[in-house]
C-alpha positions as CSV (number, residue, x, y, z in Angstrom):
1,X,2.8,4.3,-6.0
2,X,2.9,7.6,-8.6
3,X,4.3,7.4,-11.7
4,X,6.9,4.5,-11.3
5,X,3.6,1.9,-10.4
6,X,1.9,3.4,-14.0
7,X,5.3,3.4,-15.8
8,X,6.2,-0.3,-15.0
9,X,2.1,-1.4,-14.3
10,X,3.7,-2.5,-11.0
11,X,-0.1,-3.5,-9.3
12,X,-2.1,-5.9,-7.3
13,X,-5.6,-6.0,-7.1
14,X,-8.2,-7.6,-4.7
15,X,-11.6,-7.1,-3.3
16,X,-12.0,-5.0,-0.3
17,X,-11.4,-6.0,2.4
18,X,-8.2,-8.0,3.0
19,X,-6.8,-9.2,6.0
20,X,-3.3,-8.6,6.6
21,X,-2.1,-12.0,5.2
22,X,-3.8,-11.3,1.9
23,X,-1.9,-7.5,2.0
24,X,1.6,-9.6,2.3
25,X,0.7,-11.6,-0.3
26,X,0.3,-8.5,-2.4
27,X,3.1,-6.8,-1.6
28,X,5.0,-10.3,-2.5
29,X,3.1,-10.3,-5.8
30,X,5.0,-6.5,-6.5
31,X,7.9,-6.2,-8.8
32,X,9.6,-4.2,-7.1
33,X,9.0,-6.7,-3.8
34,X,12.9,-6.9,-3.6
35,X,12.8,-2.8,-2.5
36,X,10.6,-3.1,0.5
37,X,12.7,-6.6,1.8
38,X,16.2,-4.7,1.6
39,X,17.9,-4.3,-2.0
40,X,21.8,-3.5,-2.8
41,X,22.4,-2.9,1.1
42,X,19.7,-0.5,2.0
43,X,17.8,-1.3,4.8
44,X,14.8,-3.6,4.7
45,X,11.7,-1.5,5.1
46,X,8.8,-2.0,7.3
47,X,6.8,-3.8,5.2
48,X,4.2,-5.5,8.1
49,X,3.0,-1.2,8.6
50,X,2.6,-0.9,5.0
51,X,0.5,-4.1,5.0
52,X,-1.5,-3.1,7.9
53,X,-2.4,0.0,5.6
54,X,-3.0,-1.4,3.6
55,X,-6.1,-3.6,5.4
56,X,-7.4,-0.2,7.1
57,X,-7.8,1.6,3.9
58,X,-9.0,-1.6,2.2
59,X,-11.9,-1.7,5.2
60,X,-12.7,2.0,5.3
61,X,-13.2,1.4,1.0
62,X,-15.7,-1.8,1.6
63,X,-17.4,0.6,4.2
64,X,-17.8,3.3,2.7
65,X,-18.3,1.8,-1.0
66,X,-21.5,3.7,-1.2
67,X,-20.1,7.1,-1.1
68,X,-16.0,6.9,-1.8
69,X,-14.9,7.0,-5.3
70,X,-11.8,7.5,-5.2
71,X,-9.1,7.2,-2.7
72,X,-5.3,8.1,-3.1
73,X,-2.6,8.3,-0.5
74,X,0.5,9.4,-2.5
75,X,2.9,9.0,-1.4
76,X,3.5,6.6,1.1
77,X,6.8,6.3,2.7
78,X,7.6,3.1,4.1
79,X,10.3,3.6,7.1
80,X,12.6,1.1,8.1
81,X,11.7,-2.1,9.3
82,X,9.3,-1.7,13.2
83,X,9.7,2.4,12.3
84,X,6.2,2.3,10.5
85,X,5.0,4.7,7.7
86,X,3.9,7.8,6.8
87,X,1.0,9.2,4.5
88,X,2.3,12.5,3.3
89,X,-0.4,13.7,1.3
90,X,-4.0,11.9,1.0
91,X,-7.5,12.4,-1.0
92,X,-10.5,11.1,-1.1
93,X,-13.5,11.7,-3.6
94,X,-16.7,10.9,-2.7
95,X,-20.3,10.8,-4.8
């Protein structure tokens, strides 16, 4: 997310909701896919949490289409693998 996803138009889009195989796909789909598995050493991060986020914000969206606009979550930190993640900071606009 942030500036590096607008910089390099690093994105994946589908309809809400997704089910967590569609959320791997996604993150698959990412350029910078290679980060989240491991890269140059670093630990692989845990990339199953970030897809399960992905699939419970992607449900609370379809649920609440109606009366969210907007809905950021930046950033995220993605822990090392079975270590989870965090939301630091989060907002969401409604009508």
């Amino acid at each position: 997310g942030g500036i590096m996803t607008e910089l390099f138009q690093d994105v994946s889009y589908r309809l809400a909701p997704v089910d967590e195989a569609t959320a791997r796909e996604m993150l698959r789909e990412l350029k910078c896919a290679r980060l989240l598995a491991g890269f140059r050493g670093a630990p692989a991060a845990d990339a199953q949490a970030l897809a399960r986020l992905i699939v419970r914000i992607s449900a609370f969206a379809a649920e609440y289409r109606t009366s969210v606009r907007e809905i950021d979550l930046n950033p995220v930190i993605v822990h090392g693998a079975g270590a989870g993640c965090s939301i630091v900071d989060a907002m969401i606009v409604t009508e």
